[in-house]
N, C-alpha and C positions, 0 to 999 in steps of 0.2 A: 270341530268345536271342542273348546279345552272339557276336561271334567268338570273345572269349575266354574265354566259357563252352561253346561248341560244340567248340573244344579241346580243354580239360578232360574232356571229355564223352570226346572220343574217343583221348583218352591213359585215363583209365579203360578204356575196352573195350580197348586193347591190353594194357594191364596184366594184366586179365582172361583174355586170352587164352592170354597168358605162362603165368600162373600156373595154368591150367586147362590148357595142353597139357604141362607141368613134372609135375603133381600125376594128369595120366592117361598119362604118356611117351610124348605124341603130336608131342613141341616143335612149332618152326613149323608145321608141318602143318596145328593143330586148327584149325576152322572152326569158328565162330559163326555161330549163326542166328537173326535179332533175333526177338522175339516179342513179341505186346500186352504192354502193362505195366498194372499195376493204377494205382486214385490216390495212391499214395504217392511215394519218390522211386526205390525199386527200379526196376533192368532186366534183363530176362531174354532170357535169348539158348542156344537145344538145339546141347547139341554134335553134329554130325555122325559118330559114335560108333556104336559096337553093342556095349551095347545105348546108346541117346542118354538125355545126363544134362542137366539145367537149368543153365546157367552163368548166377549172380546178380552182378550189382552192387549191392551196397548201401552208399552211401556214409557212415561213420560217424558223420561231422559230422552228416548228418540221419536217421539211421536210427540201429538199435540192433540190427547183426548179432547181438551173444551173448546176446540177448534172443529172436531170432528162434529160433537153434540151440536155447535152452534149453526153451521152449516147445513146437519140435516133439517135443522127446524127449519132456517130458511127456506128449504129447497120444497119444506112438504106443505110449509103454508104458504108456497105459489105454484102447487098444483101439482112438484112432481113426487113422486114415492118413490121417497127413500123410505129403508124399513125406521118405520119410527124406534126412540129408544124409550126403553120403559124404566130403566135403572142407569143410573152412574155414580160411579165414584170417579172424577176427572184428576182427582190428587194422587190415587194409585191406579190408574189407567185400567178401570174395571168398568166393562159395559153389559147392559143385557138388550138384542136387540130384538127388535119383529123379524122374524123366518118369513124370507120371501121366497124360499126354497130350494130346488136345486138346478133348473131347466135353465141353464143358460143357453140365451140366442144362439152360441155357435154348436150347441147339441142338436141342434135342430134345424139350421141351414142347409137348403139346396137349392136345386134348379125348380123345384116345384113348390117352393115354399118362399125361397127368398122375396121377391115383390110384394106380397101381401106381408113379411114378418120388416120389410124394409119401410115401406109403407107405414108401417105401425110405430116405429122408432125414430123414423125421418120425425112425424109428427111432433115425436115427444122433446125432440130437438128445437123443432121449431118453440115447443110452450118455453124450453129453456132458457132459451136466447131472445124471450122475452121478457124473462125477469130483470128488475131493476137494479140498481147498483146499491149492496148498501156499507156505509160508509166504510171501515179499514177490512171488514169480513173476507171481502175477494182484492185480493193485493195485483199490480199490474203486470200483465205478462208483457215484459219491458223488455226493448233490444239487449241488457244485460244480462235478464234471465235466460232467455233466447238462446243468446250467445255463450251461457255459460253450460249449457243444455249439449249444444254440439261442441266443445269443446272436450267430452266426454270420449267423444272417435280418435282426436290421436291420444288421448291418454290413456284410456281400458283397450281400446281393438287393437291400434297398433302399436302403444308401448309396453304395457301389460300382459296382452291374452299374445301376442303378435313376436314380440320381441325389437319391433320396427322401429328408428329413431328417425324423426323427420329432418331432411335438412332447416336452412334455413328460406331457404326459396319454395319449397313444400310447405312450410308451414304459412309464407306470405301468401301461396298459392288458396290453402285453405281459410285464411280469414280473408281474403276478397271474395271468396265465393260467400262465405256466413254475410258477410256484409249485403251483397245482393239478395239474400233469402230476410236478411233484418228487412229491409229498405222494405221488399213486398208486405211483409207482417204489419209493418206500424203504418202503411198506407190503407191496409182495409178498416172499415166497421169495427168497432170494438165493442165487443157483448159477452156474458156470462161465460166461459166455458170451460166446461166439466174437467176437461184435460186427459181423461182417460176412457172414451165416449166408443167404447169398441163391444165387438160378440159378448166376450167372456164380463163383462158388467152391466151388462143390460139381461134380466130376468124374465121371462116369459111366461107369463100363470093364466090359467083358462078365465076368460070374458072380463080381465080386469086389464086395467094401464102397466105398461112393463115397469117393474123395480131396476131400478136406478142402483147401484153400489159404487165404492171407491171413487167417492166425491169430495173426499176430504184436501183436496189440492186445488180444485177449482180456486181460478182465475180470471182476471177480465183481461178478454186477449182476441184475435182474431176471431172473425167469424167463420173462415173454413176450416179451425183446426179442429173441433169435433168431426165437422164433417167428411172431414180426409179420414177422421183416425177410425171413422167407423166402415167408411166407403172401399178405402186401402187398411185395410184391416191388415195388423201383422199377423192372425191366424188363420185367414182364408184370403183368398184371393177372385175377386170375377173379372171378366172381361173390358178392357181399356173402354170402350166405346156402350157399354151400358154404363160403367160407373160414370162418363163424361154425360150420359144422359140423365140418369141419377140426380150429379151435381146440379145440372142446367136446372132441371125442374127444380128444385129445392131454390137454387137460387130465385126462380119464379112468383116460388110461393111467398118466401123470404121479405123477398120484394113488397108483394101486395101486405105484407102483416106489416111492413114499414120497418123491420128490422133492415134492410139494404138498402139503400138509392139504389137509383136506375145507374146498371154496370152494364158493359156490353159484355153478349158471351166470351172470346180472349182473354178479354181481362182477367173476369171471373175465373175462367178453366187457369189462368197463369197463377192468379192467385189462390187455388186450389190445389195445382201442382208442385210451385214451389211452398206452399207451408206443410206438404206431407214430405217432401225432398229435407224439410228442416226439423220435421220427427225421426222421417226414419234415420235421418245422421246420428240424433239423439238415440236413437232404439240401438242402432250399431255397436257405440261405445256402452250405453248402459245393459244390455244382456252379459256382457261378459263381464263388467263391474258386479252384478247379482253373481255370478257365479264366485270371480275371482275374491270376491271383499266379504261377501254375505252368505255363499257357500251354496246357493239354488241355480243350479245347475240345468236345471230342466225348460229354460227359455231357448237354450243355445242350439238345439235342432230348427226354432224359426228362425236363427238370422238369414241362411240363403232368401226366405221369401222376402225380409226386408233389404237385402243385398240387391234381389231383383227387380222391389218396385224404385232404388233408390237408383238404379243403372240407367232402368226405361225412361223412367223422367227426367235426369239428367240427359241424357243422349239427345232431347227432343228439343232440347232448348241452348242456343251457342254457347250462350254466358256460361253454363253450367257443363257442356264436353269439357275442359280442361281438368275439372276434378274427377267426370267419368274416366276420363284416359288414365289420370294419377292412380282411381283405384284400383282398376284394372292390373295395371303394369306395378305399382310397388303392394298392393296388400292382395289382391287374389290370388297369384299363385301360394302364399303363404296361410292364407285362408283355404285354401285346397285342400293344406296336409292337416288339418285339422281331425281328430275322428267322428264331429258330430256333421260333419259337413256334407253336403250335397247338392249337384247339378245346381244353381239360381238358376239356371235358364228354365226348368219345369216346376220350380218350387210352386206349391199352389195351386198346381193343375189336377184333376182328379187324379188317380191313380198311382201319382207319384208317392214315393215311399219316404214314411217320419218315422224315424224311430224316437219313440219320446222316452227323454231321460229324468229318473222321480226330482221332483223340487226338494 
């Protein structure tokens, strides 16, 4: 980052300051306390407050504060919790929000917790995708969008991070395959969804409903793509044949709340497999766009686990070995000499070694 974007940066957080210790009548006083930021261009920072509120940055030019505010009210006045906002300024991208605080779901994931914490979150899924549509608020997750989603893999992994250029027959190769993963997508149920419905955004606090965050992107769009994104989780990974169990009930439940017609299990499990086959494409090319464009560097030790579930599910379905074999043979071994790189074959398994690199 130039000098004179690190400036910027930090006349922003004063600004913020200002205007969050004016809006809680703390003036000078209020303290900021920086906190992880998601992949977008927000920053969050807890006030030192009682009770402690979120103070955001979100800058307008790149973001879409009265977008964000509008959505959370949606989302909390049909039952789900998002941290409500207590202040904004949406013209200089200045928020102050409710502290749902810090226990995210994947601090707390294991073999003896996950069912009951999956359990709890499946639910909250289900209330989501039961909400109604309201008019331009969620815009449609359309074969375009889709499509311009995975077009991210050859231009950040293999042109970019890779050095790769594709032929012309490679590249024909890759839009027949996006076009099969469209076709699946605008065949299923189309309902609410969150778009980022995984561990790391979903909030865990003792005997209340989980907090909900980074919902500012929701979409009306398939109905397995939260549920892939949270099931095939790009920061954890379980078992092929629980997670197909997983799906199956969910789609059960699904069912009887009248969110799905009667599917058969195939169907279901295909249209489950190919819309996480059509994230993790998307996840592929945009980890290394975060790094290469926006300088957060610290996604790029999960790509092996989304390399792996992007392989397995590919391999199982015909349509889809042609692109498994392509990636195989022109971007793995190139992906190999990488230094954040490791084994896909055990990514995700316990034991396996992440060295994680700061964002």
């Amino acid at each position: 980052m130039s000098e004179r974007s690190t400036d910027a940066v930090d006349q922003r957080r004063e600004a913020l300051r200002g205007w969050a210790g004016r809006a809680l009548e703390a003036g000078d006083s209020l303290t900021l306390q920086p906190l992880a930021g998601d992949a977008g261009f927000r920053r969050y920072f807890r006030t030192l407050t009682v009770p402690s509120l979120i103070a955001v940055d979100s800058p307008p030019a790149r973001t879409n504060p009265a977008r964000f505010v509008a959505v959370a009210d949606y989302l909390r006045r049909h039952g789900i919790h998002t941290p409500m906002v207590t202040q904004a300024d949406v013209e200089h991208g200045f928020m102050l929000l409710e502290d749902l605080g810090d226990c995210q779901l994947l601090s707390i994931l294991d073999e003896g917790s996950v069912e009951g914490l999956y359990g709890e979150v499946l639910n909250e899924l289900l209330c989501l995708q039961q909400i109604p549509p309201c008019g331009d608020l969620f815009p449609q997750y359309n074969r375009e969008l889709l499509l311009t989603e995975m077009r991210i893999l050859p231009e950040w992994l293999a042109g970019q991070l890779l050095g790769y250029s594709l032929s012309e027959e490679e590249s024909a190769l890759l839009e027949r395959t996006f076009g099969l993963l469209l076709d699946s997508a605008v065949e299923q149920p189309q309902v609410l969804v969150h778009r980022d419905y995984h561990s790391r955004n979903l909030m865990v606090r003792d005997g209340e409903r989980p907090g909900v965050v980074d919902f500012q992107d929701a979409v009306w769009g398939p109905v397995t793509y939260d549920l892939v994104s949270l099931l095939r989780d790009c920061y954890i990974r379980w078992p092929r044949e629980r997670v197909e169990r997983w799906a199956l009930c969910y789609a059960a439940t699904a069912e009887s709340a009248g969110i799905l017609s009667s599917v058969d299990q195939e169907t279901f499990l295909r249209w489950f497999d190919w819309m996480g086959l059509q994230r993790h494409i998307k996840v592929l090319g945009l980890f290394p766009r975060l790094w290469l464009r926006d300088g957060k560097p610290g996604y790029l030790p999960d790509l092996p686990l989304v390399i792996r579930y992007t392989l397995e599910v590919a391999a199982r379905y015909p349509e889809m070995a042609p692109f498994a074999d392509w990636f195989q043979q022109a971007l793995l071994p190139l992906i190999e000499r990488q230094s954040w790189y490791r084994d896909y074959r055990t990514a995700g398994e316990p034991g396996a070694s992440l060295q994680r690199i700061p964002q």
